[in-house]
C-alpha positions as CSV (number, residue, x, y, z in Angstrom):
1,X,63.3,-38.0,10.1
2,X,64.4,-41.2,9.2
3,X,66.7,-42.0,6.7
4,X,65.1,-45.2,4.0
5,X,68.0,-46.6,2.2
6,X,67.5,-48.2,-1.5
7,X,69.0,-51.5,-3.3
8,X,72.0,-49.9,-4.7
9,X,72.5,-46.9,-2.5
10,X,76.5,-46.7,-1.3
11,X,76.8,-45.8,2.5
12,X,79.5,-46.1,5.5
13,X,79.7,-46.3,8.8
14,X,78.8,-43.5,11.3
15,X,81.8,-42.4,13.4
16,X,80.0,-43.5,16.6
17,X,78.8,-47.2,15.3
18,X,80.4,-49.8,17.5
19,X,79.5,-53.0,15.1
20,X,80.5,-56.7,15.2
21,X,79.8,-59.7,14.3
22,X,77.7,-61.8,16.3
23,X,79.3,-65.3,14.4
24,X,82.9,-64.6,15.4
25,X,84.6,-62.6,18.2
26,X,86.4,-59.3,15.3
27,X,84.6,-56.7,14.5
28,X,83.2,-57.1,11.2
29,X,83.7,-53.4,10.0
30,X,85.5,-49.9,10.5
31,X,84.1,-47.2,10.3
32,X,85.9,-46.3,7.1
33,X,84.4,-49.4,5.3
34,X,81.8,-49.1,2.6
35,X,78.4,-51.2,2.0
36,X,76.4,-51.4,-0.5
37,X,72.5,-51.9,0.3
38,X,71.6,-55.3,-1.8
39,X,68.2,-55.9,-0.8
40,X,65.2,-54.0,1.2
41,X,62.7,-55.0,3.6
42,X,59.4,-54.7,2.8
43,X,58.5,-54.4,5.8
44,X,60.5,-52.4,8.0
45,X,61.8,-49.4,7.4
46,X,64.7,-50.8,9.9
47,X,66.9,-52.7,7.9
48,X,68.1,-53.8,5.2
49,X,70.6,-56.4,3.9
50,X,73.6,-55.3,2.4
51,X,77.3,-56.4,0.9
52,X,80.4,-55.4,2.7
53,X,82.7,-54.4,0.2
54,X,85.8,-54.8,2.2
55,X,85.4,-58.8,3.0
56,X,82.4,-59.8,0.3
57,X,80.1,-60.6,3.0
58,X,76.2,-60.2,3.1
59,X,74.5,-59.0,6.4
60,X,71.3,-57.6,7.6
61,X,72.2,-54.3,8.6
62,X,70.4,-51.1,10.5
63,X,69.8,-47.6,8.8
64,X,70.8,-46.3,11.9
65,X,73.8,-47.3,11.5
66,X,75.1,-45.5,8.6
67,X,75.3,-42.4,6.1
68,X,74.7,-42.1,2.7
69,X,77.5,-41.4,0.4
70,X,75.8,-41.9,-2.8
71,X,73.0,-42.5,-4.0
72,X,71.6,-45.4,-6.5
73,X,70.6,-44.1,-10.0
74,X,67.4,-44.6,-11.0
């Protein structure tokens, strides 16, 4: 079952995502780091854009890619 995240929702890093970013040669997160989901797709169920809140950076991101750790109230 896939996983839909939500503008709002809190999430981190599986342990087994390898990401970077594509615009400079560090990797953009660890796996520790935390992102907040800012916007959703319409449509995909995909990805999503969202803020890391380590460096204050927007990206477009995969579900796949993370785990919720909390939820955005309603």
């Amino acid at each position: 079952m896939k996983t839909v995240f939500s503008p709002g929702d809190l999430l981190r890093f599986k342990p087994a995502s390898q990401v970077n970013c594509a615009l400079t040669d560090k990797p953009l997160l660890g796996t520790n780091e935390l992102v907040l989901v800012t916007d959703s797709i319409e449509s995909s169920k995909r990805f999503f854009y969202g803020l890391a809140c380590g460096s204050g950076e927007t990206h477009l991101w995969s579900h796949d890619q993370f785990d919720l750790v909390q939820k955005a109230r309603q």
